[in-house]
C-alpha positions in Angstrom: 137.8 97.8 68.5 135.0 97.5 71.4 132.4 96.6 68.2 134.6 93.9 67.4 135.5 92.3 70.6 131.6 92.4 70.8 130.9 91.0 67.3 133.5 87.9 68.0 131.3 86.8 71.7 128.6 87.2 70.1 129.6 84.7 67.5 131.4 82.6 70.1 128.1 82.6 72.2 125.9 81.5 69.3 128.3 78.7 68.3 128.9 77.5 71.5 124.7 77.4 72.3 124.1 75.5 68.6 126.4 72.8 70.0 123.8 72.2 72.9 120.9 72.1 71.0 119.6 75.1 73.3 117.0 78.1 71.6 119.1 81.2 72.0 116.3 83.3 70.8 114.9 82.8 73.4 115.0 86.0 76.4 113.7 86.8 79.5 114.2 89.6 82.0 113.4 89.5 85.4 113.2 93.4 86.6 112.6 94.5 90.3 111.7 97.7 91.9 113.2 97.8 95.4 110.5 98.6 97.7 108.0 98.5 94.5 104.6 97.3 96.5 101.7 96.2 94.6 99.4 99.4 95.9 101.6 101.7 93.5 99.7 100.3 90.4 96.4 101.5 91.2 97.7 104.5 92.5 96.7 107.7 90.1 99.7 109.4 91.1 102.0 107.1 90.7 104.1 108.2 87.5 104.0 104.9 85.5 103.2 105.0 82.5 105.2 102.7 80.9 104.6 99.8 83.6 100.5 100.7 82.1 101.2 100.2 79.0 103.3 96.4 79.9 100.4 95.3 81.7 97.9 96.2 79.1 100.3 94.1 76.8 100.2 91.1 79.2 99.3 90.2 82.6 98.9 92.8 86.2 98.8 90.5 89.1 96.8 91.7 91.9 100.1 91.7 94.1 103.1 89.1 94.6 102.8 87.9 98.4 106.7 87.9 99.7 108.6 85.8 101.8 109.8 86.7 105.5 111.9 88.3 106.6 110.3 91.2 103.9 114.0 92.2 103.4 115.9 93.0 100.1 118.5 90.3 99.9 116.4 87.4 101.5 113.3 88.2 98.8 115.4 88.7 96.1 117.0 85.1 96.5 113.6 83.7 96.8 112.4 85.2 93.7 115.2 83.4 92.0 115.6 80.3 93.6 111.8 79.1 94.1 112.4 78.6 97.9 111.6 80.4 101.5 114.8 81.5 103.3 114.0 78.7 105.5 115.6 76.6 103.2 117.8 79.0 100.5 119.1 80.7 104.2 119.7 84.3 103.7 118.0 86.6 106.3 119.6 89.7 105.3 121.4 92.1 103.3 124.4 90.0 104.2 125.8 87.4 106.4 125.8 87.4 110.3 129.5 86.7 111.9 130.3 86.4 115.6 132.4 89.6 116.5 134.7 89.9 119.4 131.6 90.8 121.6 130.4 87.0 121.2 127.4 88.7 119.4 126.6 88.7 115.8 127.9 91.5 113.2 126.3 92.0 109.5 128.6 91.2 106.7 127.4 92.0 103.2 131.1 91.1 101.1 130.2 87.4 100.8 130.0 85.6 97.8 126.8 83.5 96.3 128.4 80.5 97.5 128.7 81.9 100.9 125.1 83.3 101.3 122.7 81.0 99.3 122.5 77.1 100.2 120.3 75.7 97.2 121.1 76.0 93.4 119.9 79.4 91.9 117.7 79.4 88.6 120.2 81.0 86.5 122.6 78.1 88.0 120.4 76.1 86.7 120.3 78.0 83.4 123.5 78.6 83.0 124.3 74.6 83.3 122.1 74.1 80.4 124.4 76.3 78.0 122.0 79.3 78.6 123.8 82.9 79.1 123.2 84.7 82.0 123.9 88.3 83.5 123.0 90.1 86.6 122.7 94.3 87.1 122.4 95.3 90.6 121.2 91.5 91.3 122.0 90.6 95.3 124.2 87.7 96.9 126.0 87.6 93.3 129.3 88.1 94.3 132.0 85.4 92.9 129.0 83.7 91.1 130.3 81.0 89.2 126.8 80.9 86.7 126.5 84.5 85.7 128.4 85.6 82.6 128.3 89.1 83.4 127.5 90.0 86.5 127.8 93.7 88.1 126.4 92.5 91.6 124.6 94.4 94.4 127.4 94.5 96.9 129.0 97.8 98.7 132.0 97.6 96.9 130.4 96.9 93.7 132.5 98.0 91.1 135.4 95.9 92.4 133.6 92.7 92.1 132.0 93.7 88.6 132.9 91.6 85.6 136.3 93.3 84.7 135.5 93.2 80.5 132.3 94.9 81.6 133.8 97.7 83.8 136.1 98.3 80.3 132.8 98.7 78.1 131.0 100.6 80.5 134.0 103.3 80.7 134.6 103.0 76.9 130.8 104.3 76.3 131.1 106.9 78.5 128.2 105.2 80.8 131.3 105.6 83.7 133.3 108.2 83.9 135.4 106.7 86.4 136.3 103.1 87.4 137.2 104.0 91.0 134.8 102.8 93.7 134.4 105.8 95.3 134.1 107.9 92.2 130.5 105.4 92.3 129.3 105.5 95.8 129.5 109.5 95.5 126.7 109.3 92.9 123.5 109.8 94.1 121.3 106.9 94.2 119.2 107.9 90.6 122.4 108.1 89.1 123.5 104.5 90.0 120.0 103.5 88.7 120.6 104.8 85.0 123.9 103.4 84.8 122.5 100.3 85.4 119.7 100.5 82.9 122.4 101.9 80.7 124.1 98.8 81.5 121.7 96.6 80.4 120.6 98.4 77.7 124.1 98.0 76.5 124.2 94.5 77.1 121.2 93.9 75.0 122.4 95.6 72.4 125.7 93.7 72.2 125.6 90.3 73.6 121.9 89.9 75.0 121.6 87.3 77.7 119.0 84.3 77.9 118.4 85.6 81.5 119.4 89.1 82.5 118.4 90.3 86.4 118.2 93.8 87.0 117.8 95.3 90.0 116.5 99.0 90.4 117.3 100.5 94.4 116.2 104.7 94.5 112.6 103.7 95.3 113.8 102.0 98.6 116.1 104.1 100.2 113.8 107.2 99.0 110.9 106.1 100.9 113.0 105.0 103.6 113.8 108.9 104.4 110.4 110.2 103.3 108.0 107.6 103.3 105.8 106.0 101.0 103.4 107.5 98.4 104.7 110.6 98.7 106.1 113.4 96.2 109.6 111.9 96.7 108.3 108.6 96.4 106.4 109.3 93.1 109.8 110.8 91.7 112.2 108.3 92.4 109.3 105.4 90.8 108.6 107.8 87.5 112.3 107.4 86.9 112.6 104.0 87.3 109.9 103.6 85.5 111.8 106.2 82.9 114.2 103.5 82.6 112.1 100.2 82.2 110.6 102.3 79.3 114.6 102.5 77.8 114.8 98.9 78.4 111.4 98.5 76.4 112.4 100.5 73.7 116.1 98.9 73.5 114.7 95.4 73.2 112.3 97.4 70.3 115.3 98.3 68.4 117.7 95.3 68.5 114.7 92.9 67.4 114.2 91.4 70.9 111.2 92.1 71.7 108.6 89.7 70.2 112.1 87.4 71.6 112.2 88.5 74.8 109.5 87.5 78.0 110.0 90.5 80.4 108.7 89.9 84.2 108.5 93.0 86.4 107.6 92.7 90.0 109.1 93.6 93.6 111.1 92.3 96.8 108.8 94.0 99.2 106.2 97.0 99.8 106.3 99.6 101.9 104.5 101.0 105.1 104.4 104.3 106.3 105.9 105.0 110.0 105.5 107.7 112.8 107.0 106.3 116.0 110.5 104.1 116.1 110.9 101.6 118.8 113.9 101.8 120.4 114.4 98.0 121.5 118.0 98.4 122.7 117.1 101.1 125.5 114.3 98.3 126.5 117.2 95.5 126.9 119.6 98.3 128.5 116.9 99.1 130.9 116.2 95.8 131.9 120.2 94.9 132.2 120.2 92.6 129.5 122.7 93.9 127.1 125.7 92.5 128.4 127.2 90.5 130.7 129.5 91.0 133.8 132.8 89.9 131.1 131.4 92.1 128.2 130.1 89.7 126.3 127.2 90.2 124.5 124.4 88.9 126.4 120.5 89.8 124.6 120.9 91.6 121.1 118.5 92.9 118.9 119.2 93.8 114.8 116.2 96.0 113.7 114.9 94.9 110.7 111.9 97.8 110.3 108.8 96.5 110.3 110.5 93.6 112.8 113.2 93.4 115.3 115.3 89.9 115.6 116.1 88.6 119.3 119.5 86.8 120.1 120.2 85.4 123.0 123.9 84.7 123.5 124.5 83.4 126.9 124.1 79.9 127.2 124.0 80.2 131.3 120.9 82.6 131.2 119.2 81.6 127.8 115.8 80.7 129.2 115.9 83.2 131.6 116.6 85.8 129.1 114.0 84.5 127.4 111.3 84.9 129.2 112.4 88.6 130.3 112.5 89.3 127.2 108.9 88.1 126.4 107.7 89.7 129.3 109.2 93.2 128.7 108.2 93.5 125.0 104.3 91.5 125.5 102.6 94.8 126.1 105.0 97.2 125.2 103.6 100.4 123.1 104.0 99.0 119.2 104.9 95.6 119.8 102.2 93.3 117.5 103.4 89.6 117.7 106.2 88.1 120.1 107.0 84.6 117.2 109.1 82.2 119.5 111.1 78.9 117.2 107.7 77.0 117.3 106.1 79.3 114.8 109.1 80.2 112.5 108.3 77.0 109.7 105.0 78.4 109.4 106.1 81.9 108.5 109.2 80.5 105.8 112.1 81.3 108.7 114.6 78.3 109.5 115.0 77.6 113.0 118.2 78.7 114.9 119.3 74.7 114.3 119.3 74.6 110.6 120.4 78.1 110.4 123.5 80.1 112.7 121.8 83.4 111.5 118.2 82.8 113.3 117.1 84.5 116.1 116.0 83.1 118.8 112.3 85.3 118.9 111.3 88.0 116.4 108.7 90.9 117.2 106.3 92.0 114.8 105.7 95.8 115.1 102.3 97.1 114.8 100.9 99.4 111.9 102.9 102.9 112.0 105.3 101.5 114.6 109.1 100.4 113.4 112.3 99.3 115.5 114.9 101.6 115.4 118.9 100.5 115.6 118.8 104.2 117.6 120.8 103.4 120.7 119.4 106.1 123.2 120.0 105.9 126.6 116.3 106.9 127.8 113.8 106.6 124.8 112.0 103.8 123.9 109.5 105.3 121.8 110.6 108.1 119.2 108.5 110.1 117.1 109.5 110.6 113.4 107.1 114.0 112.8 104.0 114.3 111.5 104.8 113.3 108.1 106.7 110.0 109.2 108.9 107.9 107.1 109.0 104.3 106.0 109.9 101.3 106.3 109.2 97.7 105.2 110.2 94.2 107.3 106.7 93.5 108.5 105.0 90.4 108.5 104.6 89.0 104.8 101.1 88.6 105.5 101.1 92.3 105.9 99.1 93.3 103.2 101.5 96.6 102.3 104.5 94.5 102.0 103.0 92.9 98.5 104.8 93.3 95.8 104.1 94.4 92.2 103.9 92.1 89.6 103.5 92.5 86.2 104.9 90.0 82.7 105.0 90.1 79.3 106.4 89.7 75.9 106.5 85.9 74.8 104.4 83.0 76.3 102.7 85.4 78.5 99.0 86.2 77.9 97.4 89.4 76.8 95.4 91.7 78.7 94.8 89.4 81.6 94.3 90.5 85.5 94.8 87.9 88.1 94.7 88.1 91.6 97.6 87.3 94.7 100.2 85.4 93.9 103.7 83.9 95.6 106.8 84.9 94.8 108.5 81.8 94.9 106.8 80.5 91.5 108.6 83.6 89.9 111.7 80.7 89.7 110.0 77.9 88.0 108.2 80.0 86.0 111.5 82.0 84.2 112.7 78.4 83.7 109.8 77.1 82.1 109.9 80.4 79.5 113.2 79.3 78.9 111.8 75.7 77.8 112.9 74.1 81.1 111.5 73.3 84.0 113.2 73.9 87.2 113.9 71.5 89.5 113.9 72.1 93.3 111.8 74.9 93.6 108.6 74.9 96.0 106.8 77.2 93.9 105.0 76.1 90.9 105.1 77.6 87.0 102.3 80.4 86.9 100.2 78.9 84.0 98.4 81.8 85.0 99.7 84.2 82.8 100.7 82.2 79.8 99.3 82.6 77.0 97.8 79.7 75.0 99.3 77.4 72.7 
C-alpha cells in the first residue's frame, strides 16, 4: 500500500511540474556537518573517506568564511537565504522573548515565518513549481515552501510532516512515533534516521532541493573538543552516511541528475578556561535592580558573550561599567559596541529587538560560560579542554568546509576561501534560476564549463 501511495505523488509531482514548464530532473542537495570546519579536510585523521572521494569528483574549497554570530541557526539561514543575519535576523538557536524578569529568554518553538525576515531559496524554489524537503534543516517549523519537512526543532517529531512520520514508522526507520521515544536516542542515532530519511525520500519521491542537516559532530566536540578521538568518530559516521546518500542517489539513477553541495555552519575551537561573565556582572551589582528586574544580562554564545542592557534609567551608565569591567579582563579579546556591528553582518538593536547592546569577543582557548557561580570568573576545563565555536567569523577556525559536485560543477578543481552567503544564489542557479535578493553572488567558481 505504502509503494502505491508513493507511486501516485510521484506521478502527481511529475504532472503537476510538466504543467510549469520546470526540469524536474534536475536535483540538488545541500548537506551540512554541524560544527564541520574546513581544517578537518586536510586533517589525516579525520575519517573521511567518502568526502575524498566527492572532492576529487568536483570541487574542495579552501574553507567557506561564515557569518556572525558563528552559531547553528543564524549560519544555517544564511546559507540558504544569501543574506547576513543583519538583514535575514536570526541570532540564535531560536527567538529571544521578554520574560517576567523584563530580560530576554530563548525560545526555539517558532516557526520560519516567525524567525527569518527575507524569502528563503527554497521559497523561492518552491514558488517556481520546484519540490522541496528539509531533514534536520533549522527555523523550518510551519514552513509554508517545504514539501516535506522533518525540521530541526526540540520537539521535532511533532512538527514533522505527518505522511512522513507514517513512512518512516512503516519502514521500520522509527520504531516509535512518540517524542520522547526520539530524544532518548543518542545523538548518532538521530543522525542515521535522518540519512535514512533521506535516503528514503530519494528513493520514492526525490526532491528538486532536499536540505539535510547532520548534528553529532557539534554536540561531540562540544563535550570533548575538537580533533580528537571522539571528534574523529562522530565525523567518520557522518561521513558513513553521506556515503549512503552517495550510493542511494547511485542506485535510483540520480546521480549524474543530482548537484550535491557539502559544507558547514561553523568550525570549531578548542577551549581550556570558561569565563564566567555573570559572576563579573554580580560582582559589580549589575544583575538586577532594586524591583527585580533584570538590569545587565549576558547570553553566552561560546566563542562570544552578548551584552543587554535593560534599564532605560541606567543604560549609559551600565554601559560604560560594563566596558570598563570586561576591557582588561583575563580572556576578553574585543569589546564590539553598535557602531561596529554592520561591519561584522549583526543588525543593530533598532532594526532588530534580539541585538545586544555590546558583544565580547573571547580570546583563543578562552569561552563564556552560562555557569552561574557565585565566586569564579575564570574556570578551568582540564588539561584536555573542550570546545566550542561563536568566535569571530574572521576567526580562522570557525571556517567551514566546503565541498560540491555532481552536475554543473567542475572536476577536480581546488579553490581557495569563499562566503557562505553565495551558497543561496548558487543552488538557485543549478536549478536554472537565478535568485533574487541574495547579497552573495553564484560561485562560477566551481562550475564546470559549458
Amino acid at each position: 500500500m505504502l509503494r502505491l501511495c508513493v507511486l501516485v505523488l510521484m506521478i502527481a509531482n511529475l504532472a503537476a511540474n510538466a504543467a510549469t514548464g520546470i526540469d524536474t530532473n534536475q536535483h540538488v542537495i545541500l548537506i551540512t556537518i554541524d560544527g564541520g570546519a574546513a581544517y578537518y579536510f586536510n586533517d589525516p585523521k579525520a575519517p573521511i573517506p567518502n568526502l575524498r572521494k566527492l572532492a576529487a569528483r568536483g570541487v574542495v574549497a579552501k574553507g567557506m568564511r561564515i557569518s556572525n554570530p558563528a552559531v547553528t541557526w543564524p549560519n544555517h539561514t544564511t546559507l540558504i537565504t544569501g543574506v547576513a543575519p543583519a538583514k535575514h535576523s536570526v541570532l540564535y538557536n531560536g527567538l529571544m522573548v521578554r520574560n517576567e524578569k523584563g530580560g530576554l529568554s530563548r525560545e526555539s518553538e517558532k516557526t520560519q515565518a516567525e524567525l527569518i525576515a527575507v524569502p528563503t531559496v527554497f521559497d523561492f524554489l518552491h514558488g517556481k513549481g520546484y519540490s522541496t524537503a528539509g531533514v534536520n534543516w533549522p527555523c523550518t517549523v510551519g514552513s509554508k515552501t517545504l514539501d516535506i519537512t522533518f525540521p530541526d526543532v526540540q520537539d521535532q517529531l511533532r512538527y514533522t510532516t505527518p505522511r512522513l512520520v507514517k513512512e518512516l514508522m512503516a519502514l521500520k526507520i522509527l520504531d516509535d512515533s512518540s517524542e520522547a521515544a526520539f530524544m532518548n536516542k543518542t545523538g548518532a542515532k538521530r543522525d542515521t534516521i535522518w540519512a535514512n530519511t533521506a535516503c528514503h525520500l530519494l528513493r520514492t519521491q526525490p526532491p528538486n532541493l532536499m536540505l539535510l542537516h547532520f548534528l553529532q559532530l557539534d554536540s561531540t566536540q562540544h563535550q570533548f573538543g575538537p580533533q580528537g578521538p571522539e571528534a574523529y568518530a562522530a565525523l567518520g559516521l557522518i561521513d558513513q552516511h553521506i556515503g549512503e546518500v552517495l550510493q542511494t542517489l547511485d542506485e535510483t539513477g540520480l546521480r549524474q541528475r543530482t548537484s550535491i553541495l557539502v559544507t558547514a555552519d561553523h568550525g570549531f575551537a578548542r577551549v581550556y578556561k570558561h569565563i564566567v561573565g555573570i559572576t563579573v556582572l554580580r560582582e559589580a551589582g549589575l544583575l538586577d535592580k532594586p524591583d527585580g528586574k533584570s538590569r545587565v544580562q549576558l547570553i553566552s554564545e561560546g566563542g562570544s558573550a552578548m551584552i543587554y542592557l535593560h534599564s532605560k534609567e541606567t543604560k549609559e551608565a551600565d554601559r560604560k561599567s560594563v566596558i570598563k569591567l570586561f576591557k582588561k579582563h583575563e580572556g576578553v579579546d574585543q569589546i564590539i559596541e553598535p557602531k561596529d556591528f554592520a561591519r561584522l553582518g549583526y543588525p543593530s538593536p533598532e532594526t532588530n529587538p534580539g541585538m545586544p547592546d555590546l558583544v565580547l569577543a573571547a580570546k583563543d582557548g578562552y569561552a563564556f560560560s552560562a555557569m552561574d557561580l557565585l565566586e569564579k570568573t575564570i574556570v578551568p576545563v582540564g588539561e584536555r579542554g573542550q570546545g566550542a565555536h561563536g568566535y569571530l567569523s574572521s576567526n580562522p577556525k570557525m571556517n567551514a568546509l566546503f565541498i560540491a559536485a555532481g552536475r554543473g560543477i567542475a572536476k577536480g578543481k581546488k579553490i581557495g576561501l569563499m562566503n557562505n552567503i553565495d551558497v543561496a544564489p548558487t543552488v538557485a542557479h543549478l536549478l536554472g534560476q537565478e535568485f533574487p535578493g541574495a547579497d552573495g553572488k553564484v560561485l562560477k567558481s566551481i562550475l564546470a564549463k559549458p
